[in-house]
N, C-alpha and C positions, 0 to 999 in steps of 0.2 A: 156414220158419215152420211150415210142416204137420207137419217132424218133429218139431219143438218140442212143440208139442200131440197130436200121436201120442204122445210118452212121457208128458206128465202124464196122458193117459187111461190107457194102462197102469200108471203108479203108482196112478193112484185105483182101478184094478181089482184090482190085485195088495193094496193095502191093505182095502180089500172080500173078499177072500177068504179074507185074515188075520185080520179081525174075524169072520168068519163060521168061521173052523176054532177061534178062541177059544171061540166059544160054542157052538159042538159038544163041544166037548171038556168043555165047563163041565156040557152038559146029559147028557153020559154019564158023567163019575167025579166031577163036584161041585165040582173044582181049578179055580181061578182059576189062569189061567195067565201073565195080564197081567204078572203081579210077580213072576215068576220069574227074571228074569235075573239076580239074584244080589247088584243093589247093593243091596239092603236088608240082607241079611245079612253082606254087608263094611262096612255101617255101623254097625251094629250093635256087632263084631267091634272095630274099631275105636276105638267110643267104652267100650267096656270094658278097654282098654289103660291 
């Protein structure tokens, strides 16, 4: 059980550190980085076929 909840602390860390490198990232070149994995743009793609 301990190491159960030793990994959701670590995901909530590691998810915490992902939201904080976004908005680093946000507050030096302005890019939303959130929406960048590319499904928007293959749907995009997609619904122009």
């Amino acid at each position: 059980i301990a190491a159960l909840s030793m990994s959701r602390y670590i995901e909530r860390m590691a998810d915490h550190a992902t939201r904080i490198a976004h908005e680093v990232i946000y507050l030096v070149t302005g890019e939303i980085v959130r929406h960048k994995d590319g499904s928007y743009e293959k749907l995009i793609e997609s619904l122009k076929e």
